[in-house]
C-alpha positions in Angstrom: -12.1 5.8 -11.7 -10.2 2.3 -10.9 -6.5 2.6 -9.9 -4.6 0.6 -12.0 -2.4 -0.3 -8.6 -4.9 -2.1 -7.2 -3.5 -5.0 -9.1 -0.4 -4.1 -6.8 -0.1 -7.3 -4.5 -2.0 -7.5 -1.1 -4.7 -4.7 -2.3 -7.4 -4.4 -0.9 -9.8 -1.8 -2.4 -11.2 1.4 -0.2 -15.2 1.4 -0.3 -17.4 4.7 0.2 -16.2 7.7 -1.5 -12.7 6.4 -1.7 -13.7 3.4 -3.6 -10.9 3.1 -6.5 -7.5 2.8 -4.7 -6.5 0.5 -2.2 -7.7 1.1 1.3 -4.5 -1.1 2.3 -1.6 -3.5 0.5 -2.2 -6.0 3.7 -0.3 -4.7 6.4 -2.4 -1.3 8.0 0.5 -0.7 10.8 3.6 -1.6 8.7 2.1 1.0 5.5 1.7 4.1 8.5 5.4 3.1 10.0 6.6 3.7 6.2 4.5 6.9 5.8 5.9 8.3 9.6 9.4 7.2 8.6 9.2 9.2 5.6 9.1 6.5 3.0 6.7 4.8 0.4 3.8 6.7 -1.6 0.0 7.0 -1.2 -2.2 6.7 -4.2 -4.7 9.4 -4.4 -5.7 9.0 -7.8 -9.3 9.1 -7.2 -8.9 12.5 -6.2 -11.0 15.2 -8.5 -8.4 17.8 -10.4 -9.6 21.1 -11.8 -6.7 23.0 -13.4 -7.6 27.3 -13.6 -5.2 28.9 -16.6 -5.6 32.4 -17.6 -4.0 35.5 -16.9 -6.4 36.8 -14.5 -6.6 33.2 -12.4 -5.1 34.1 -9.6 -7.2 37.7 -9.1 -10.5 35.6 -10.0 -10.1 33.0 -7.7 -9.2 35.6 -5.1 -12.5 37.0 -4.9 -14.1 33.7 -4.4 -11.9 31.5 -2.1 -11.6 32.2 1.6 -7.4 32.3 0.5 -5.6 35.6 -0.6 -3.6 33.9 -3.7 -4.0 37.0 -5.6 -0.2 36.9 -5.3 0.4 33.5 -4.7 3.5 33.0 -5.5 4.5 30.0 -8.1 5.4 26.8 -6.9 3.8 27.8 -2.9 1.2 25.4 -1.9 -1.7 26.9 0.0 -5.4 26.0 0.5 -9.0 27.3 0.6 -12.7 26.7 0.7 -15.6 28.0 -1.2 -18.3 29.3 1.1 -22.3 29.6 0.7 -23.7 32.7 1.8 -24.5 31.7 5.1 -21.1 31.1 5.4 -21.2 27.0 6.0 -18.2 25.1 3.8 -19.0 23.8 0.3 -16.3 23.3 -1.0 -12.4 22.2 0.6 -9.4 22.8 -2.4 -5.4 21.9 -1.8 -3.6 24.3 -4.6 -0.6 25.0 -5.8 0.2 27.8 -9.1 3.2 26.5 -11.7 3.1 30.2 -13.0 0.9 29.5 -15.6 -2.0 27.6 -14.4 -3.7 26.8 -10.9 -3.7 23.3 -9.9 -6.4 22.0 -7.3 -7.3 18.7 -6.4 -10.6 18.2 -4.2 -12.9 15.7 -2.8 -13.9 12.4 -5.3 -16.5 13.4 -7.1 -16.7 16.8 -5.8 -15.0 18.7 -9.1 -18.4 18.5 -11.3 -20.2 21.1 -8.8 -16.7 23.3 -8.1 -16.2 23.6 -11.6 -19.7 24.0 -12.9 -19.8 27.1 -9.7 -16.8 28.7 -10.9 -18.4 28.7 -14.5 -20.9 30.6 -13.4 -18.5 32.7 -12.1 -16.0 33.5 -15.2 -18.1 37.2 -16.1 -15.5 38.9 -18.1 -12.4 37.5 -16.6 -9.4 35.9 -18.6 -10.1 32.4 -17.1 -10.4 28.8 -18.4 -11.1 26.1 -16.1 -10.7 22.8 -16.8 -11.9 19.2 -15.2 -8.3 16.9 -15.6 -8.7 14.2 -13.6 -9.1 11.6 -16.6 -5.5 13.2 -17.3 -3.6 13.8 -14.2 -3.7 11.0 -11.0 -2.4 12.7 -7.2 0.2 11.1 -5.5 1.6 11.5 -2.2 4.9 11.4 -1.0 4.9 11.8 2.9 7.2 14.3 5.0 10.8 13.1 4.6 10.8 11.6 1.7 14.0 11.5 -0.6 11.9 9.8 -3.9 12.8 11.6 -7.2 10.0 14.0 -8.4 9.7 13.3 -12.4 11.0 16.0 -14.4 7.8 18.5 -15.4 5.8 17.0 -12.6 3.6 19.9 -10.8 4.5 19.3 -6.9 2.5 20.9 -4.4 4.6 21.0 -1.2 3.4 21.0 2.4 4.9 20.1 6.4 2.8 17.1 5.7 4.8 16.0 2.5 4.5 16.4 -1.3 1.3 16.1 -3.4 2.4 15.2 -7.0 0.1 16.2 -9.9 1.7 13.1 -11.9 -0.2 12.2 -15.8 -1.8 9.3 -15.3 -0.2 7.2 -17.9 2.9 7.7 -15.4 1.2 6.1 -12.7 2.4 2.3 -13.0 6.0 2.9 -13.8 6.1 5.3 -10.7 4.6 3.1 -8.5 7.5 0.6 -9.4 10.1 2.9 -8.5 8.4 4.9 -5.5 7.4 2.2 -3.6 6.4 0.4 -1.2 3.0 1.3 -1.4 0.4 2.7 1.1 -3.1 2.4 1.4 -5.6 5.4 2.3 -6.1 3.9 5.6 -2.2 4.8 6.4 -2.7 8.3 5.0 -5.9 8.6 6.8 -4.6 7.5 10.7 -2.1 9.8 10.2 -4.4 12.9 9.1 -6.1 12.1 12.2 -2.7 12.4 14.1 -2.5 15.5 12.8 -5.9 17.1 13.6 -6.1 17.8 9.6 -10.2 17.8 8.7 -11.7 16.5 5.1 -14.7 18.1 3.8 -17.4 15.1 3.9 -16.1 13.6 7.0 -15.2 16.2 9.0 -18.2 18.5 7.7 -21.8 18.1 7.5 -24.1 20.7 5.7 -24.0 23.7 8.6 -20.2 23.2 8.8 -18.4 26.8 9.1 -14.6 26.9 9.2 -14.5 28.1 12.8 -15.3 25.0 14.2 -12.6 22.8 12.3 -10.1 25.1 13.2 -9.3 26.0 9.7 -9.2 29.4 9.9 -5.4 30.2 8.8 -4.8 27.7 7.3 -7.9 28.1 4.9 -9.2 31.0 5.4 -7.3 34.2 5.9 -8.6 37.4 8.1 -7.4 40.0 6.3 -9.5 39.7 3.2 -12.9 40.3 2.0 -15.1 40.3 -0.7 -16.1 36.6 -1.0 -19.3 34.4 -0.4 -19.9 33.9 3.0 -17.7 36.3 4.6 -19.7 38.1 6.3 -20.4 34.8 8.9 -16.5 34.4 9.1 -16.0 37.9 10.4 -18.7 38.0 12.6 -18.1 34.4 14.2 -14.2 36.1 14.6 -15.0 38.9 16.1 -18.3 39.0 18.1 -18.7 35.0 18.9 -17.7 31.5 19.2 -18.7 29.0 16.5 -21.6 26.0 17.6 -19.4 23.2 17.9 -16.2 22.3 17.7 -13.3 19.9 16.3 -12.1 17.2 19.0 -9.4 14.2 18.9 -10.7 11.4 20.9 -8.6 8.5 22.7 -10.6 5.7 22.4 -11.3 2.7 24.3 -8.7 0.3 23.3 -10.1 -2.8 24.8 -13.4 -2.6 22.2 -12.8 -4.9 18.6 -14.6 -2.2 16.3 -14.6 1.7 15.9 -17.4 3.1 16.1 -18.0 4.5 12.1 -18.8 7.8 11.2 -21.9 9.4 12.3 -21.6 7.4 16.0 -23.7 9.4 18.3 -21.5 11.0 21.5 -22.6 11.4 24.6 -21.7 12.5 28.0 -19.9 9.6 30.2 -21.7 10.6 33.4 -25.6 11.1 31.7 -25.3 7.9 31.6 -27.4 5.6 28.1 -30.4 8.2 27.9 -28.2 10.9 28.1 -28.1 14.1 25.0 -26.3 13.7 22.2 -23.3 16.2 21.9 -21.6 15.2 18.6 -20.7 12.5 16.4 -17.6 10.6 15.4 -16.5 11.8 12.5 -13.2 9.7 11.2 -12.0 6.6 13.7 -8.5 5.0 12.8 -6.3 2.7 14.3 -2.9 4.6 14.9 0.1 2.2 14.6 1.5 3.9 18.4 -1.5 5.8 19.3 -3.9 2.9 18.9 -7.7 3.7 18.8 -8.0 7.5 17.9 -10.8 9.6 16.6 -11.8 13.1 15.2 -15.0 14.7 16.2 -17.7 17.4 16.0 -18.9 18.0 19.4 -20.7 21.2 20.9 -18.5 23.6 22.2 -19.8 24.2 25.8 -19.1 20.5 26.5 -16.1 20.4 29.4 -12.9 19.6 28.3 -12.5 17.4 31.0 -16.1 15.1 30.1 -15.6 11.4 30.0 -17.6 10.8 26.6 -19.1 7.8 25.4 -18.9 7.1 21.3 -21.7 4.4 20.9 -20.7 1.9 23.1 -17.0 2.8 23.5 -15.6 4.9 25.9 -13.6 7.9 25.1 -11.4 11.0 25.9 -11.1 14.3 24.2 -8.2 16.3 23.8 -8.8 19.9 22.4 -8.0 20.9 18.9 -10.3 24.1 18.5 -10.5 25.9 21.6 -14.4 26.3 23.8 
């Protein structure tokens, strides 16, 4: 689905699975120095949005999200995955609850397969769910920010600023007051300041939610009783997941980043040496410069010199060995 602010001056259009808002309005550092300082907007109206209404939503989606939101309370933002039985992450979903209906939005072109799995999932409970993302567009507002929420808006509230569930009709004229405008590349280098994963980049098919480092944030200990949480327990309690989440400092001196998917290797094991992860999202950070996350096997010294590619890096530790 094409933003209609890419027509916003200086877009340039995000390719991949963002394709369909900007990827930057022509100044990369300048858009994250708005976004850090609290100001501007981020269009995220690609996003998928799956709207759950029904009195027994928030005890349904109980028993299949790694969250406890049976008593989520109304207007709390929280989030949660969906599980396979093996326990590896299908699914990634940033909610909120206006006190009648569950708001999520997801991965682009991920709500098709969450909603058609939650279908098959309804039995006799009092749920609808509902694809909206033709009706509703997801904007951010960073941390900060003092931009007026529109009256009947659903807001979804976080430490890392405000998600706005806004009707997409409302999208231009809030653009022209909320501005300036920031691509997905600002919004990006600054998830990867904030060791924040995304399903797709940050996960690959065997990902469990160990090894990201989500576990309290998206999954929560103290409950049962959904898919794939049998893996979860045993992984907390008798074990350490496979690999594990990473920030990397990278060469600064190199012209490109190396793109997802660049093999990592040991420093000293020199060019023919194992591979022991792979980039996973590179950005250039406005004060950081060069910075990477990535999935790397966990026995791997904290203190290797690694190699992304060609480029040399340093790890600093998100999920602990």
């Amino acid at each position: 689905m094409k933003s209609p602010l890419l027509s916003l001056s200086g877009a340039v259009p995000a390719e991949g699975v963002d394709e369909g808002v900007a990827a930057h309005y022509g100044d990369l550092f300048r858009e994250q120095r708005a976004l850090a300082g609290g100001t501007g907007f981020v269009d995220l109206s690609h996003r998928g949005v799956v709207a759950v209404t029904g009195e027994d939503r928030l005890s349904w989606l109980h028993l299949l999200l790694t969250q406890h939101v049976s008593e989520l309370p109304v207007g709390e933002a929280t989030e949660a995955l969906i599980l396979s039985a093996h326990g590896h992450i299908e699914h990634a979903l940033y909610l909120v609850d206006d006190g009648t209906t569950v708001w999520a939005h997801v991965e682009p072109g991920t709500q098709e397969a969450l909603i058609a799995y939650l279908e098959s999932m309804k039995f006799f409970y009092r749920v609808e769910v509902a694809d909206r993302t033709a009706d509703f567009a997801v904007v951010h507002l960073p941390a900060g920010s003092i931009a007026e929420t529109p009256e009947g808006v659903v807001v979804r509230e976080t430490a890392y600023g405000r998600d706005l569930f806004l009707p997409r009709a409302d999208l231009e004229p809030y653009a022209a007051k909320a501005g300036p405008a920031a691509g997905l590349l600002a919004h990006e280098a600054l998830r990867v300041e904030h060791h924040r994963p995304r399903l797709g980049f940050e996960t690959d098919h065997r990902t469990i939610p160990h090894e990201l480092g989500w576990i309290g944030t998206a999954v929560h200990l103290q409950k049962g009783c959904y898919r794939g949480q049998e893996t979860v327990a045993r992984v907390q309690n008798l074990g350490k997941p496979p690999r594990r989440l990473v920030f990397l400092h990278l060469d600064g001196s190199e012209v490109h980043l190396p793109p997802h998917g660049t093999e990592i290797r040991v420093a000293d094991e020199g060019a023919d040496g194992r591979k022991i992860g792979v980039v996973t999202t590179s950005v250039r950070h406005f004060e950081l410069g060069p910075v990477a996350l990535a999935v790397i096997k966990r026995n791997v010294p904290v203190d290797a010199r690694l190699v992304a590619g060609e480029t040399a890096a340093a790890q600093e530790v998100i999920v602990e060995p």
